[in-house]
BALO-791897 format. One record per residue (C-alpha): chain; y, z, x negated. Coordinates in nm, 2 decimals. Example, Ala and Ser with C-alpha at 12.3 -4.5 7.8 and 13.67 -1.06 7.14 Angstrom:
<atoms>
- unit | py | pz | px
- A | -0.45 | 0.78 | -1.23
- A | -0.11 | 0.71 | -1.37
</atoms>
This chain:
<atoms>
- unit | py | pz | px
- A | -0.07 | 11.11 | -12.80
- A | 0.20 | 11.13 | -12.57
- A | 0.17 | 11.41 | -12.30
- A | 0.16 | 11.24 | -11.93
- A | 0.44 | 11.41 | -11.71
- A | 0.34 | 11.56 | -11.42
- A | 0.34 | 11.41 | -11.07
- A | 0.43 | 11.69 | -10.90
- A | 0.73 | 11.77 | -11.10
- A | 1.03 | 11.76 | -10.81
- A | 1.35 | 11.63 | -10.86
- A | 1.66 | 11.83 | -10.81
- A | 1.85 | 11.70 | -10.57
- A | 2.26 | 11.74 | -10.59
- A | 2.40 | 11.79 | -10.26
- A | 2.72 | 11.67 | -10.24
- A | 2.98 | 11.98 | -10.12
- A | 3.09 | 11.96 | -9.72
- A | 3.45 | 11.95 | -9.66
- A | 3.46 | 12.34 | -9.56
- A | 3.30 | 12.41 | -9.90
- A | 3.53 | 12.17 | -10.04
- A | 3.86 | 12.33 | -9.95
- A | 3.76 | 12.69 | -9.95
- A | 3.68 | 12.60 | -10.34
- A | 3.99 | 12.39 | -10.37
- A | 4.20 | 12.65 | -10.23
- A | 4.04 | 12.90 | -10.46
- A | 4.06 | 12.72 | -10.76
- A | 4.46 | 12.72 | -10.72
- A | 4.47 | 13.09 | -10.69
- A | 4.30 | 13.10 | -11.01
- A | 4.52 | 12.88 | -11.17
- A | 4.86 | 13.06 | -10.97
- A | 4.77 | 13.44 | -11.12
- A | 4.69 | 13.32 | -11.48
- A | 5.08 | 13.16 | -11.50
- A | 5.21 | 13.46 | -11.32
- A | 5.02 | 13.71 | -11.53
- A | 5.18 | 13.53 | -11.87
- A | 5.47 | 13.71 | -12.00
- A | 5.74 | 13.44 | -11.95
- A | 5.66 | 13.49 | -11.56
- A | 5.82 | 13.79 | -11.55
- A | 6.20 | 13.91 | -11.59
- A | 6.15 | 14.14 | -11.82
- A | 5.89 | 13.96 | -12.05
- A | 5.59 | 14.16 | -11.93
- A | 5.27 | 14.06 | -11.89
- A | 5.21 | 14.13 | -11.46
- A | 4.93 | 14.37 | -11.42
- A | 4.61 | 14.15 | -11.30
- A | 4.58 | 14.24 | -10.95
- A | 4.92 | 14.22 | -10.92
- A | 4.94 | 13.87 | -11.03
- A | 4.61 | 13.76 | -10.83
- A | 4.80 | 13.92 | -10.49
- A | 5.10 | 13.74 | -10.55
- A | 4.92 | 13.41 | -10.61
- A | 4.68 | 13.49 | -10.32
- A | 5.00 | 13.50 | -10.13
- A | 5.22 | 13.25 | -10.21
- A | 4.88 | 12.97 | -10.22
- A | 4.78 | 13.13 | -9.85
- A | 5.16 | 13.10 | -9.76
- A | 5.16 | 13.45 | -9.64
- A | 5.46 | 13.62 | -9.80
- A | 5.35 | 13.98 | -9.85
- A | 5.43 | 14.09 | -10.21
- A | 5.44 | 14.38 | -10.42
- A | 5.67 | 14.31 | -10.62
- A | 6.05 | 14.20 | -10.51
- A | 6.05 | 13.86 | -10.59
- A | 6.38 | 13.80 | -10.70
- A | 6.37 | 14.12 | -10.93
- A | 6.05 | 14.09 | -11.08
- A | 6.03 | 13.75 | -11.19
- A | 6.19 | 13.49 | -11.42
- A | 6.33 | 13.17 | -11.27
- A | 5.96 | 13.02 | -11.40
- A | 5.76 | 13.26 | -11.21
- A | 6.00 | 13.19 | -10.90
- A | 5.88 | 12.82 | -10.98
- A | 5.53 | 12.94 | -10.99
- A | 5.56 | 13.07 | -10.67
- A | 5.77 | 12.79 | -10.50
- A | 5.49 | 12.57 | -10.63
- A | 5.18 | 12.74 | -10.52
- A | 5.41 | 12.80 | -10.16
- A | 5.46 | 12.43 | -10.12
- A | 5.09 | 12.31 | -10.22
- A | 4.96 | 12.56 | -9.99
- A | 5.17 | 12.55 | -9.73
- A | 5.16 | 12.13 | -9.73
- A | 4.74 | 12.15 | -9.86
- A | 4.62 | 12.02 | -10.19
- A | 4.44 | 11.73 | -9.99
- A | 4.71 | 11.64 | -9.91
- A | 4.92 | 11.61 | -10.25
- A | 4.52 | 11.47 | -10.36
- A | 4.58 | 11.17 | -10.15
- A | 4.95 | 11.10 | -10.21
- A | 4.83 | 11.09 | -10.57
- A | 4.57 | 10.88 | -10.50
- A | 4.76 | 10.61 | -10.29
- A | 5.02 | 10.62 | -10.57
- A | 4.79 | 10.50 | -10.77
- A | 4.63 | 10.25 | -10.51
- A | 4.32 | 10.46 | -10.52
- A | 4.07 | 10.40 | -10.27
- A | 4.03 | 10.67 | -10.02
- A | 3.67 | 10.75 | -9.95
- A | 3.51 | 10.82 | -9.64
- A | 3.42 | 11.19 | -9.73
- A | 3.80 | 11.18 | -9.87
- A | 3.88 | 11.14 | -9.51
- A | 3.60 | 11.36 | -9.35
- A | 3.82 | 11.63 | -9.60
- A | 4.16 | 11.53 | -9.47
- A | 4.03 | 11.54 | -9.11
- A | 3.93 | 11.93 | -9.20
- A | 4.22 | 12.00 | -9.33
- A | 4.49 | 11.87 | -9.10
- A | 4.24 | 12.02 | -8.83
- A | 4.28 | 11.63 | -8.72
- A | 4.03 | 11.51 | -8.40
- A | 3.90 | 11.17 | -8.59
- A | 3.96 | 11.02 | -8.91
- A | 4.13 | 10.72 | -8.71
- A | 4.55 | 10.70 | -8.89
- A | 4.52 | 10.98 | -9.12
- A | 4.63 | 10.81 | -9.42
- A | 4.94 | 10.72 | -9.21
- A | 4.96 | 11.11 | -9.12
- A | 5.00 | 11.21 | -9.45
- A | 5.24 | 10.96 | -9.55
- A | 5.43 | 11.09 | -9.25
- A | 5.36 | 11.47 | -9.35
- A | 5.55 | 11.43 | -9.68
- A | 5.81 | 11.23 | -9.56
- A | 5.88 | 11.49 | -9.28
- A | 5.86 | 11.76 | -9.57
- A | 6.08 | 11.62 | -9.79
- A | 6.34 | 11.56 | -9.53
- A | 6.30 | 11.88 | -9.31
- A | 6.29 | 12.09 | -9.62
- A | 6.59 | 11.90 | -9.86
- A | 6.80 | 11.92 | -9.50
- A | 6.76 | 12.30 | -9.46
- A | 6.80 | 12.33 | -9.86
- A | 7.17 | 12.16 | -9.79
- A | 7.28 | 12.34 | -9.57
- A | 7.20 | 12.67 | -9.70
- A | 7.31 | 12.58 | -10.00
- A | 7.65 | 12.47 | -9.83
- A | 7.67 | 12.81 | -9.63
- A | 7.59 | 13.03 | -9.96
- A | 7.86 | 12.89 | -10.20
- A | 8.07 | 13.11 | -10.01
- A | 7.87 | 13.40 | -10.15
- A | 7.78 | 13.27 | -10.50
- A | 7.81 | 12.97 | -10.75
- A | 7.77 | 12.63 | -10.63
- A | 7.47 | 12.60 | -10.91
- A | 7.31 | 12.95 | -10.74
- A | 7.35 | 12.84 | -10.39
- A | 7.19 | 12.53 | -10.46
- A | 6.88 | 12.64 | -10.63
- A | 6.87 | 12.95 | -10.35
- A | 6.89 | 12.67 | -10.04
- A | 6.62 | 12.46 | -10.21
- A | 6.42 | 12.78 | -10.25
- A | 6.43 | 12.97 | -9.94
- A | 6.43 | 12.64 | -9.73
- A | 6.09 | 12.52 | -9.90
- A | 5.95 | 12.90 | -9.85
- A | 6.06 | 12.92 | -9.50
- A | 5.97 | 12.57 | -9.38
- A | 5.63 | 12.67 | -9.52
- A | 5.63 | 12.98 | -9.30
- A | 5.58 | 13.16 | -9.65
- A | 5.90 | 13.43 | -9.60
- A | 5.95 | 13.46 | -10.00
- A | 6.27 | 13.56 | -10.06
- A | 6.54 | 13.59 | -10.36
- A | 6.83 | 13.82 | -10.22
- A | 6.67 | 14.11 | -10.41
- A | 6.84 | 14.06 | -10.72
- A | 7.14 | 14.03 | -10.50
- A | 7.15 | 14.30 | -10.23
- A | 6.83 | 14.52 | -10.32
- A | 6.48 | 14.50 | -10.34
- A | 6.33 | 14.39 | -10.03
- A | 6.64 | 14.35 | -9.82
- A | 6.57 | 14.02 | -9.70
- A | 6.79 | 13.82 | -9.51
- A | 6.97 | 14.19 | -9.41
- A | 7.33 | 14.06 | -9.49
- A | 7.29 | 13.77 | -9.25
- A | 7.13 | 13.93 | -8.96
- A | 7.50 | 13.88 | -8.80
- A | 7.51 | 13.48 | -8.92
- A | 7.48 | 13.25 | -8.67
- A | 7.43 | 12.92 | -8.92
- A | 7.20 | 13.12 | -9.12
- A | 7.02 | 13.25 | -8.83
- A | 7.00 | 12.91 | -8.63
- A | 6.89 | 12.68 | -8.98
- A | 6.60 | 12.95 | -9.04
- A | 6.47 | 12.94 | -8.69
- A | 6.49 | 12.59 | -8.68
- A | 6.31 | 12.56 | -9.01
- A | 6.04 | 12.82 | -8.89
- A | 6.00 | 12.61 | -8.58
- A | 5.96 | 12.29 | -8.73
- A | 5.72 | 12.43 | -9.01
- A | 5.52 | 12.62 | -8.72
- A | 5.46 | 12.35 | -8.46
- A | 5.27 | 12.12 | -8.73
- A | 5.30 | 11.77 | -8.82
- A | 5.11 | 11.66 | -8.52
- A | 5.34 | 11.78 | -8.29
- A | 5.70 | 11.61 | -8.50
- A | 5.50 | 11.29 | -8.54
- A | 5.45 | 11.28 | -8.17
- A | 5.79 | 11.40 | -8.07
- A | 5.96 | 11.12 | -8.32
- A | 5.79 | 10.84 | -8.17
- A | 5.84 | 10.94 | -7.81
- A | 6.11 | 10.69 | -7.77
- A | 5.89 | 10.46 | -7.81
- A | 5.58 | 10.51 | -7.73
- A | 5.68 | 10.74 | -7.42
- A | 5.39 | 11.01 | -7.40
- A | 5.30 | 11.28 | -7.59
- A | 4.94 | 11.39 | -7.67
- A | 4.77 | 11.70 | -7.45
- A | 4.81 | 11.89 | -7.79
- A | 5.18 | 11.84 | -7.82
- A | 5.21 | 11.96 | -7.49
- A | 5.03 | 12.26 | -7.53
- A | 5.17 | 12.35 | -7.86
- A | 5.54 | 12.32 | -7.77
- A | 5.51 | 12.45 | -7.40
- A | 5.26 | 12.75 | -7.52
- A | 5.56 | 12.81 | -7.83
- A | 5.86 | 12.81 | -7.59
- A | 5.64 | 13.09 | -7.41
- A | 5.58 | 13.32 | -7.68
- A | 5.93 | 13.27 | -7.82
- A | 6.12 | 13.34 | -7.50
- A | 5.81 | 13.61 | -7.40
- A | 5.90 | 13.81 | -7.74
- A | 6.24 | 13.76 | -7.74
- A | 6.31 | 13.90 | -7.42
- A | 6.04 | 14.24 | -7.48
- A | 6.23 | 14.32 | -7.80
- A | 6.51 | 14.30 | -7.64
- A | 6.43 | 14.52 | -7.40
- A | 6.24 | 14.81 | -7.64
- A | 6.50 | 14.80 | -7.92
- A | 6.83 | 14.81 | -7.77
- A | 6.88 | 15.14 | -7.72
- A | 6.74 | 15.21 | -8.18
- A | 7.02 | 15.32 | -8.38
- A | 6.86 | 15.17 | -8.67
- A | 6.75 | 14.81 | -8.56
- A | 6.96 | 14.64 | -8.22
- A | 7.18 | 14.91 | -8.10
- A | 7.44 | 14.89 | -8.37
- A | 7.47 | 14.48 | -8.30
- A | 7.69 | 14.30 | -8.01
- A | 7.46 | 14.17 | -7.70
- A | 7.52 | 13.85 | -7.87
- A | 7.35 | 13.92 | -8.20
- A | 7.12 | 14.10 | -8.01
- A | 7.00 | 13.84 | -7.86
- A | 6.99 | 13.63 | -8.16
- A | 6.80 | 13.90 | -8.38
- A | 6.57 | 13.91 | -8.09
- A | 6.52 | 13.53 | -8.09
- A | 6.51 | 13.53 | -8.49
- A | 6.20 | 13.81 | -8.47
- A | 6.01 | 13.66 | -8.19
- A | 6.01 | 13.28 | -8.41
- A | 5.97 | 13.49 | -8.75
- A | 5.67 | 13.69 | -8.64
- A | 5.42 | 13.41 | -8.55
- A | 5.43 | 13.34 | -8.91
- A | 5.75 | 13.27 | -9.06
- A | 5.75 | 13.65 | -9.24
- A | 6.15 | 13.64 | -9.30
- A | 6.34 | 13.93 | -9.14
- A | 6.70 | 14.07 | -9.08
- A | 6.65 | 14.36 | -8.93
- A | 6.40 | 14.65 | -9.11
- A | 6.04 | 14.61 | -8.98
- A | 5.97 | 14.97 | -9.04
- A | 6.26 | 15.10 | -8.81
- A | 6.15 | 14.95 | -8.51
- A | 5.95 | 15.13 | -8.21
- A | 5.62 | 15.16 | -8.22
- A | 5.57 | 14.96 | -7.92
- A | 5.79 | 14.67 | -8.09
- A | 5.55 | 14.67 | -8.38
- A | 5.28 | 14.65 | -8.17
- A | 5.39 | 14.35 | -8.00
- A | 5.48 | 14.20 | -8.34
- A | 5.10 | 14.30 | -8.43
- A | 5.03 | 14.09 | -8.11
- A | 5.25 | 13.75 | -8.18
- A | 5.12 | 13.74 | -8.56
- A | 4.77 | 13.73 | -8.41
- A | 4.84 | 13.46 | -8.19
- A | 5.04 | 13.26 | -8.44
- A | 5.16 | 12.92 | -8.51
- A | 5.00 | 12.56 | -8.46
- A | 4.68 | 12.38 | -8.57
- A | 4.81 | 12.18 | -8.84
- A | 5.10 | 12.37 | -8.95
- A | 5.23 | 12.58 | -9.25
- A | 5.16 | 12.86 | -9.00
- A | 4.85 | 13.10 | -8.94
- A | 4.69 | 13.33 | -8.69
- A | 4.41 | 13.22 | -8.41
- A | 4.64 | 12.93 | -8.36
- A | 4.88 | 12.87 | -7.97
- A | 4.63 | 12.63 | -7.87
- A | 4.39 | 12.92 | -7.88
- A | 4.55 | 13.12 | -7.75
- A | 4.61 | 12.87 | -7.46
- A | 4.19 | 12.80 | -7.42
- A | 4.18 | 13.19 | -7.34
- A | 4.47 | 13.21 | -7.07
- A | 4.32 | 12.87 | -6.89
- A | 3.96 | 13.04 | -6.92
- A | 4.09 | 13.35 | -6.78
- A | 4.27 | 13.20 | -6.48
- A | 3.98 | 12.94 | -6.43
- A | 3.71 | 13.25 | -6.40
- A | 4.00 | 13.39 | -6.18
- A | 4.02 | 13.13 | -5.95
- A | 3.69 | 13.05 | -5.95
- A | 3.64 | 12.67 | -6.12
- A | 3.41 | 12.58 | -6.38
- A | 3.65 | 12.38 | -6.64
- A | 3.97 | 12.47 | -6.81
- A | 4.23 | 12.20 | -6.76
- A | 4.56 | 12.12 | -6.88
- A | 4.80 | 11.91 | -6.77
- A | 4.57 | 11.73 | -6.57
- A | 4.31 | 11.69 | -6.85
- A | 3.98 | 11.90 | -6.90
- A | 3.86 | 12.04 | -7.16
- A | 3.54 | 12.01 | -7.32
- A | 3.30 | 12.31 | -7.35
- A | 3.29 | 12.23 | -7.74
- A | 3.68 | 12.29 | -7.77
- A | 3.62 | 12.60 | -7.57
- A | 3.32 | 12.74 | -7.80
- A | 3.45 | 12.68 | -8.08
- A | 3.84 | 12.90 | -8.00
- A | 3.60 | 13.20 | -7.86
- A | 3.40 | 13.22 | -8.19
- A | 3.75 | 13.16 | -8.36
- A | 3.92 | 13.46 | -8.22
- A | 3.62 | 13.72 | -8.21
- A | 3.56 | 13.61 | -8.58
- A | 3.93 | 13.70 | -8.63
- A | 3.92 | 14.00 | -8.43
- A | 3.63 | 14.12 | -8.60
- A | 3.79 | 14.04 | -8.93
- A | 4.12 | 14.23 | -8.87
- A | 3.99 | 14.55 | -8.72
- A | 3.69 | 14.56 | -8.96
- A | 3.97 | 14.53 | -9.25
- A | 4.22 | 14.80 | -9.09
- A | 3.89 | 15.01 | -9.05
- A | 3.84 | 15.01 | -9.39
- A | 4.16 | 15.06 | -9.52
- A | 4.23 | 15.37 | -9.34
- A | 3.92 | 15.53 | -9.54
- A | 4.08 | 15.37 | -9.90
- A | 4.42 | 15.50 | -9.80
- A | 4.54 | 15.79 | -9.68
- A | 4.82 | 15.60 | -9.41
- A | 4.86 | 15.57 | -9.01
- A | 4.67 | 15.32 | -8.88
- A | 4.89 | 15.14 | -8.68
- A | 5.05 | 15.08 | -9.06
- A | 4.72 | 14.97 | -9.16
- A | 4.67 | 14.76 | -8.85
- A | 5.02 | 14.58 | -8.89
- A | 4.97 | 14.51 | -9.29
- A | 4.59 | 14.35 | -9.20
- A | 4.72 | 14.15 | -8.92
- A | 4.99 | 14.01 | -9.12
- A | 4.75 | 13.93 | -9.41
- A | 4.50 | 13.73 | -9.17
- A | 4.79 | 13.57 | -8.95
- A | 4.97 | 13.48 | -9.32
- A | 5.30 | 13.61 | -9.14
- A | 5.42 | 13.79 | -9.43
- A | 5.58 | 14.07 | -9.23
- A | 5.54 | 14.41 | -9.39
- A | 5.63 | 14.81 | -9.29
- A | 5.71 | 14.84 | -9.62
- A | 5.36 | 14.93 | -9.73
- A | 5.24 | 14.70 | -9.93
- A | 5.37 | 14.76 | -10.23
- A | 5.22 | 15.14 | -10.26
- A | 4.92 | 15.01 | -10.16
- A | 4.62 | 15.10 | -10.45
- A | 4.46 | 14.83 | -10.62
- A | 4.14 | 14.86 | -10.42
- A | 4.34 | 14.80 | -10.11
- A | 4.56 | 14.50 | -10.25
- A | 4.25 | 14.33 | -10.34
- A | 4.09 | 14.37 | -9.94
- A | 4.41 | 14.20 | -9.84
- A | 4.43 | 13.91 | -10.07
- A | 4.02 | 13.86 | -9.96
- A | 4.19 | 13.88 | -9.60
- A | 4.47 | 13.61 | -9.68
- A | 4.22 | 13.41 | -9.83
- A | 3.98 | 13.40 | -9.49
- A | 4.35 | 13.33 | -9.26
- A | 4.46 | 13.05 | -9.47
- A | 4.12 | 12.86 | -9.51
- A | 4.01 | 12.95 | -9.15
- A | 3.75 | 13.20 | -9.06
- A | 3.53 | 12.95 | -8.89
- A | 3.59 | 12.70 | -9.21
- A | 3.40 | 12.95 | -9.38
- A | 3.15 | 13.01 | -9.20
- A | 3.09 | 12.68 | -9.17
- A | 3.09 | 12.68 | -9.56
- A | 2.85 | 12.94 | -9.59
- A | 2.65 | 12.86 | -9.29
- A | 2.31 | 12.66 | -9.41
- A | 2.26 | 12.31 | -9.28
- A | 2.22 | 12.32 | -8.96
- A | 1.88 | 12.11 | -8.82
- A | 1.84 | 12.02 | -8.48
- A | 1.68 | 12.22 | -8.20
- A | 1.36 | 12.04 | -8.09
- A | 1.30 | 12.26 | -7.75
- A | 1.57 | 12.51 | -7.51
- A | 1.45 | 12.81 | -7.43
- A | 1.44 | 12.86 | -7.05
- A | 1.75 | 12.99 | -6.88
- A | 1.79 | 13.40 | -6.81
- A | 2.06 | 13.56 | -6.59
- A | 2.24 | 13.92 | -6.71
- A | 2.51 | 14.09 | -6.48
- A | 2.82 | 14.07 | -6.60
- A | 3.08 | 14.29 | -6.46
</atoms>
């Protein structure tokens, strides 16, 4: 006869994934799918097959929009691995939830709530309420902001190159740079790695860059705010914070640059006071995230590097193409400091406090990123056999997905390039993202323990 099943047989239960889980995967599953087509033959200029870890960093990279490379871009690859790479730079830089739910409306799709609960995660959005109208204004702002710049560099390089060349090189660089990615293609031009070198004396070039960085770095948030101002005639207490915490930094590391490389003979000293000032503008926006340069990285001060180490920390925007601890972050800290200073119990900006959640959750973000970074450089300096500021500046760059580079990362040993694409990976997705992702489900706390004092200071 027919055997009874048991009772007490459980059912497995399929949880669905949370959005952390849901993007770190998603964002990994593009990697995947970025080194397999660089790794094919065709990829490459020269019709070799890209050795493995090289392909994985480059597609690590350019999905994390961080801009490091070891290889020159515009040497090693064919014009489809540049198209690999412009791909991966755009979808990573703009978010594959996003591009999901452009697809989706396209085809009338309805959007789910844990569709939304995803998009809220990863525009780093406060409520679900108008996201769907966010996105629609993200691409729009994309497409525009990025086929503007592409214009006009294209206009400015025809004086350098074929109208055809300038074209596909304004497209290129302006969808790289708006996504704060710093891939470039002047290498098979003027040298491996020489950047934007040629135009460090350029003011259009100069100006459209910054611009782009600027727009790419402040987030959507921010333009969305700023564009309706005219009519709506306020701006949110993020906006505020962003743009007045940016104009900070940028004038902050303009002017310190200034004032530590003037007197190098191999970065400002050469220049006029005027394109000193500009170079020193161009750096301070660059190094938050942008990762293009037109001066050498490597021939600057010590000190200058360390303050570059410093603003790539720091960073660019919550729900930008940018990286790093984030400004508004940054901002939590300074108000906490001059509270404690002062001697008040809340943090308030512009006439608005903030709540003990917002200020939790930027400490854990930026000891998690501090632990992260130094841990990383720690172990580096036993792989290789460098300084450790070197180290320091190459790991910082990774986790802030700046892109900016001493020139080491191409003699870097395999063991090492694989640390910093780990390191990219945690910058781009969010170190607390993650740990929410890994974190178990969380229950709550039937009882507090009773309060205890400890002397601090």
């Amino acid at each position: 006869m027919f055997k009874k099943r048991s009772k007490n047989k459980k059912k497995i239960k399929i949880h669905p994934l949370t959005p952390a889980k849901t993007l770190s995967y998603g964002f990994g599953l593009i990697i995947i799918l970025g080194t397999f087509l660089l790794s094919l033959g065709p990829a490459s200029a020269d019709g070799k097959p890209m050795k493995l870890i090289d392909a994985f960093f480059m597609a690590t990279s350019a999905t994390c929009v961080t801009g490091l490379a070891v290889v020159d871009t515009g040497n090693h690859f064919s014009l489809f691995g540049e198209i690999v790479i412009l791909a991966l730079t755009q979808i990573g830089g703009l978010g594959f939830m996003t591009f999901g739910t452009l697809i989706a409306l396209a085809f009338n799709r309805r959007i789910s709530l844990r569709d939304r609960l995803l998009l809220q995660e990863a525009m780093n959005h406060n409520s679900m309420e108008g996201l769907l109208t966010l996105i629609r204004r993200v691409i729009t702002y994309a497409l525009v902001i990025e086929g503007t710049g592409a214009l006009l560099l294209a206009a400015r390089w025809t004086v350098d190159m074929p109208w055809h060349q300038a074209l596909y090189f304004g497209v290129f660089h302006s969808v790289s740079i708006f996504n704060n990615a710093g891939f470039d293609l002047f290498g098979s031009i003027h040298g491996k790695f020489s950047g934007l070198a040629e135009y460090a004396g350029d003011p259009f070039v100069n100006i459209v860059v910054m611009i782009l960085i600027v727009l790419g770095g402040i987030g959507f948030i921010v333009i969305s705010d700023l564009l309706h101002y005219s009519r709506t005639r306020k701006l949110s207490l993020h906006t505020k914070v962003v743009l007045s915490m940016s104009a900070f930094l940028i004038l902050g590391g303009a002017l310190m640059m200034f004032a530590l490389e003037s007197n190098n003979p191999e970065t400002l000293k050469p220049l006029g006071w005027g394109d000193r000032a500009m170079s020193s503008f161009f750096h301070s926006i660059s190094s938050r995230s942008g990762g293009v340069t037109t001066l050498s990285m490597a021939d600057m001060e010590l000190s200058t590097q360390f303050l570059f180490i410093l603003l790539m920390f720091i960073g660019a925007a919550p729900g930008s193409t940018g990286g790093g601890i984030k400004v508004t972050v940054f901002a939590i800290l300074l108000g906490a400091m001059y509270a404690m200073i002062r001697g008040r119990e809340d943090i308030v900006f512009f006439r608005r406090r903030l709540s003990k959640g917002s200020i939790m959750r930027a400490i854990t973000q930026t000891w998690l990123a501090l632990f992260l970074v130094i841990f990383t450089a720690m172990i580096m300096s036993v792989i290789e056999d460098r300084e450790f500021l070197l180290l320091l500046f190459e790991t910082t760059s990774a986790f802030a997905t700046a892109g900016l580079s001493l020139d080491l990362t191409p003699r870097l040993t395999d063991i090492s390039k694989a640390v910093l694409c780990i390191v990219m990976f945690l910058g781009r997705v969010g170190p607390v993202t993650l740990a929410y992702a890994l974190a178990p489900k969380s229950e709550k706390e039937l009882f507090k323990y009773p309060e205890g004092k400890i002397t601090i200071g």
